[in-house]
ROLUMLUM-333199 format. One record per residue: residue in three letters; x, y, z of N, C-alpha, C, CB in turn. Coordinates in steps of 0.05 Angstrom, whole numbers, padded with zeros to 5 digits. Glycine has a CB too. Example, Ala and Ser with C-alpha at 12.3 -4.5 7.8 and 13.67 -1.06 7.14 Angstrom:
REM residues 2
 code   n.px   n.py   n.pz  ca.px  ca.py  ca.pz   c.px   c.py   c.pz  cb.px  cb.py  cb.pz
  ALA  00264 -00114  00156  00246 -00090  00156  00264 -00066  00156  00226 -00089  00181
  SER  00257 -00045  00142  00273 -00021  00143  00258  00001  00157  00282 -00012  00114
REM end
This chain:
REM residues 92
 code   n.px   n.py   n.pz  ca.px  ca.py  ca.pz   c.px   c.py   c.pz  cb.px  cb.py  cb.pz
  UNK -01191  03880  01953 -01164  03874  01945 -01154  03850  01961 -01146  03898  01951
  UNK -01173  03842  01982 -01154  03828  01997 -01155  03797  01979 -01163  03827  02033
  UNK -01181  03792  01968 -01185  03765  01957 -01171  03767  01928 -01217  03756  01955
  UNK -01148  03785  01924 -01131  03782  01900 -01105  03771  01916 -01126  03811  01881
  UNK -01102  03774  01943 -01078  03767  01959 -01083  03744  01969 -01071  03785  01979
  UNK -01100  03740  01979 -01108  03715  01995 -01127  03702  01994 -01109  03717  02016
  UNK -01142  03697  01972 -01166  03681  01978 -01163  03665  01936 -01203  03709  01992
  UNK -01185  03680  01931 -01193  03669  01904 -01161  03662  01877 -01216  03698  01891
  UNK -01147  03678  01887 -01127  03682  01863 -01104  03670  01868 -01120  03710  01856
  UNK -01096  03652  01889 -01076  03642  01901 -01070  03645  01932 -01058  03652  01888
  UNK -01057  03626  01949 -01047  03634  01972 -01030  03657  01971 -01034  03614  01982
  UNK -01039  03670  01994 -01023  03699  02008 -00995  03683  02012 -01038  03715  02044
  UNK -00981  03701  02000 -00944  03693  02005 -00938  03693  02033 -00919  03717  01991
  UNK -00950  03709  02055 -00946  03707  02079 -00958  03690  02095 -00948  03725  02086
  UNK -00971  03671  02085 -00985  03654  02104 -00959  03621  02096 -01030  03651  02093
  UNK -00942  03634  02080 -00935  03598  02066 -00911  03600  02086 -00924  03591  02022
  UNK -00898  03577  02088 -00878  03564  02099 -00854  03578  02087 -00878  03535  02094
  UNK -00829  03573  02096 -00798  03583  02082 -00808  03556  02061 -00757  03579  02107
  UNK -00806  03534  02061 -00802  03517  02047 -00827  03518  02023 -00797  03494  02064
  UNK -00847  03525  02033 -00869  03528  02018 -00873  03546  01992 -00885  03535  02034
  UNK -00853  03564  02001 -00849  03591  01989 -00822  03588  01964 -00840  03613  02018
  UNK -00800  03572  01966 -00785  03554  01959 -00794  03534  01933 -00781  03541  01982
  UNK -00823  03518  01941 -00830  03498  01935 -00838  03516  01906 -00850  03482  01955
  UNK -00859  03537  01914 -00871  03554  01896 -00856  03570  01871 -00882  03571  01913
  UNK -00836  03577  01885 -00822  03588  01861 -00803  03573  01847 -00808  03609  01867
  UNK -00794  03553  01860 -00786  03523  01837 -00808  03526  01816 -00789  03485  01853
  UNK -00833  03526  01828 -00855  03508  01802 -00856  03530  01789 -00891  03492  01808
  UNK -00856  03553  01792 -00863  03579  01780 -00838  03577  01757 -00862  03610  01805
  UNK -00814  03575  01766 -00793  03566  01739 -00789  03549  01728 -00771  03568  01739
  UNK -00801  03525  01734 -00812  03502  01720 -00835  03506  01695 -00824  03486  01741
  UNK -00845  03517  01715 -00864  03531  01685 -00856  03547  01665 -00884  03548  01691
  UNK -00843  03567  01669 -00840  03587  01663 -00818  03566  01637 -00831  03611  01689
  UNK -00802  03555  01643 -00783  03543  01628 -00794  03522  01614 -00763  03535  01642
  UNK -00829  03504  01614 -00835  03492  01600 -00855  03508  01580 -00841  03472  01613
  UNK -00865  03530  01590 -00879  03546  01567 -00853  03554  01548 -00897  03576  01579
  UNK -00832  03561  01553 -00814  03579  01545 -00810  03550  01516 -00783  03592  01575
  UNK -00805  03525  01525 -00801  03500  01511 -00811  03498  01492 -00805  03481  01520
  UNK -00846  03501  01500 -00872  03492  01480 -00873  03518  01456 -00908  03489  01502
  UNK -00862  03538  01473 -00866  03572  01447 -00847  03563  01428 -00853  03613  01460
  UNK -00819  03559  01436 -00803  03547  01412 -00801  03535  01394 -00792  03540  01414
  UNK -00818  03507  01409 -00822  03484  01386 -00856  03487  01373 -00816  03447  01403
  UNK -00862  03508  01378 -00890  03513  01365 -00886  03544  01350 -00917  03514  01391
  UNK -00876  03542  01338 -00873  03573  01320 -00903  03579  01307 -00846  03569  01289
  UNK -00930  03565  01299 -00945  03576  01296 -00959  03597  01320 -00955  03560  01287
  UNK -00950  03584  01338 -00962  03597  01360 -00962  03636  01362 -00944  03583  01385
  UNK -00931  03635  01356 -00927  03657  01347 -00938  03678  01324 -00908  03653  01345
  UNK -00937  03658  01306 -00949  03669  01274 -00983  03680  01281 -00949  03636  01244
  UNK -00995  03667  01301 -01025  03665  01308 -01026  03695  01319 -01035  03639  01331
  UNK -01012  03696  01336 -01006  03722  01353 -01013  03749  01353 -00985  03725  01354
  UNK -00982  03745  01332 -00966  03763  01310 -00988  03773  01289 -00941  03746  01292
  UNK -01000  03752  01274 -01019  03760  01255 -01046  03765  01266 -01020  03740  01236
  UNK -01052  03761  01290 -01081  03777  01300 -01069  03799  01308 -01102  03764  01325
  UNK -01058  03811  01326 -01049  03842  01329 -01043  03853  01302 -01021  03846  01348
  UNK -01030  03842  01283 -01020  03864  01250 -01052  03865  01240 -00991  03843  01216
  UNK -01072  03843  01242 -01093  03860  01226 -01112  03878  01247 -01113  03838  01207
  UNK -01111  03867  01276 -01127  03885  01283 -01122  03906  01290 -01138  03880  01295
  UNK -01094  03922  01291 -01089  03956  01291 -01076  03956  01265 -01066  03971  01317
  UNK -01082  03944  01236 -01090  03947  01219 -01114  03961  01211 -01088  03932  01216
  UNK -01145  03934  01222 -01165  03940  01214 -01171  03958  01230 -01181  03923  01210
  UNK -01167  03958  01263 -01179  03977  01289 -01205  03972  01284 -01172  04012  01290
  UNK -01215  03949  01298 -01247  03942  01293 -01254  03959  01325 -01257  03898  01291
  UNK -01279  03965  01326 -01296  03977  01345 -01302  03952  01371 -01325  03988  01328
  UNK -01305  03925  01352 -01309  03916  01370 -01286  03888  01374 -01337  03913  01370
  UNK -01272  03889  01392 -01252  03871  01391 -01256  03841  01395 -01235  03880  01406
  UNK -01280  03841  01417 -01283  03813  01411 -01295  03788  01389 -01291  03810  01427
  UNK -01313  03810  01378 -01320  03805  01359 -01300  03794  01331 -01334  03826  01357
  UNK -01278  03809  01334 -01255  03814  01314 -01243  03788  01320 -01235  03842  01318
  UNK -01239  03784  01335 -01218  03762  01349 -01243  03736  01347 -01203  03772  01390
  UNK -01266  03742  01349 -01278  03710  01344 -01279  03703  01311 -01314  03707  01356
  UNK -01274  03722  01294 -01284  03716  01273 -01249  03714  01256 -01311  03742  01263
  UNK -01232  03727  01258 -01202  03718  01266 -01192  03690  01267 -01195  03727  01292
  UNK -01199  03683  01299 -01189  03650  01305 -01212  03632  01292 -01188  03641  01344
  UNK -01232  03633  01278 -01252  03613  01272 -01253  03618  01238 -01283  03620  01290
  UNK -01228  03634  01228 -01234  03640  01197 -01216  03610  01184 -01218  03678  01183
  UNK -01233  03589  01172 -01234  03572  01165 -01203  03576  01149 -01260  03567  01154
  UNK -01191  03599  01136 -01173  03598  01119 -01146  03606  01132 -01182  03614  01098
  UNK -01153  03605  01161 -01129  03616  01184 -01108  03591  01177 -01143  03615  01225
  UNK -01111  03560  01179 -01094  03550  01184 -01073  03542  01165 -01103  03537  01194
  UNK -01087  03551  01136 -01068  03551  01113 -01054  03573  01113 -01080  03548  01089
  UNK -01067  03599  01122 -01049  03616  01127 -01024  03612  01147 -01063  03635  01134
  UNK -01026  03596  01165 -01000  03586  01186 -00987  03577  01173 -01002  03568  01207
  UNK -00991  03553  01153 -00982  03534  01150 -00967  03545  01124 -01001  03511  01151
  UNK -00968  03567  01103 -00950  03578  01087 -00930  03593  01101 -00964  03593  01067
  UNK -00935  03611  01131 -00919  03627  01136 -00902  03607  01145 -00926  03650  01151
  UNK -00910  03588  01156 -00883  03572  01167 -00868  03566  01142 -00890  03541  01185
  UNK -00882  03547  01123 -00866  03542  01098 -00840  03576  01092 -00896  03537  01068
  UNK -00858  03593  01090 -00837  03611  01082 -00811  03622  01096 -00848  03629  01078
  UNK -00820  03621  01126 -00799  03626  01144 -00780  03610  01140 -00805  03626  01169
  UNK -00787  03581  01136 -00772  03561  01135 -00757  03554  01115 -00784  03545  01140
  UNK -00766  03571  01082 -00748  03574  01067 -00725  03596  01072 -00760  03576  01045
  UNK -00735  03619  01089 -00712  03639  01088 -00700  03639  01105 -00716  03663  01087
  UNK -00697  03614  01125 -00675  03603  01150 -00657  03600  01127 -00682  03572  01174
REM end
């Protein structure tokens, strides 16, 4: 456990500075507020999501990764984005 605190996964919060600690959670809501930016102005992102969870506890494949490679690599995925946006975008 300890190299989830302090080693491999980030600095230990107790080894950082007041200011360090400061520094860190600025960037942490910096981020947090530029992902929050990029989800908005990318609504497929969502639709991608949204539509792999509805078919796969739809389908409930056995094997999930499998499901999800054959999912993001189905050649007919991006027309499928590209109507749901159209449609959302008629019923705004």
């Amino acid at each position: 456990m300890e190299s989830l605190l302090g080693g491999t996964l980030g600095p230990n919060p107790a080894t950082l500075s007041p200011e360090q600690l400061e520094q860190l959670r600025d960037f942490k809501i910096q981020t947090r507020i530029a992902n929050e930016k990029y989800l908005r102005t990318h609504k497929e992102v969502s639709l991608l999501i949204s539509g792999f969870f509805r078919e796969m506890f739809l389908k409930r494949p056995d094997d999930i990764l499998e499901f999800a490679a054959y999912y993001f690599t189905d050649p007919r995925l991006p027309n499928k984005i590209h109507m749901q946006l159209i449609k959302d975008k008629k019923e705004a």
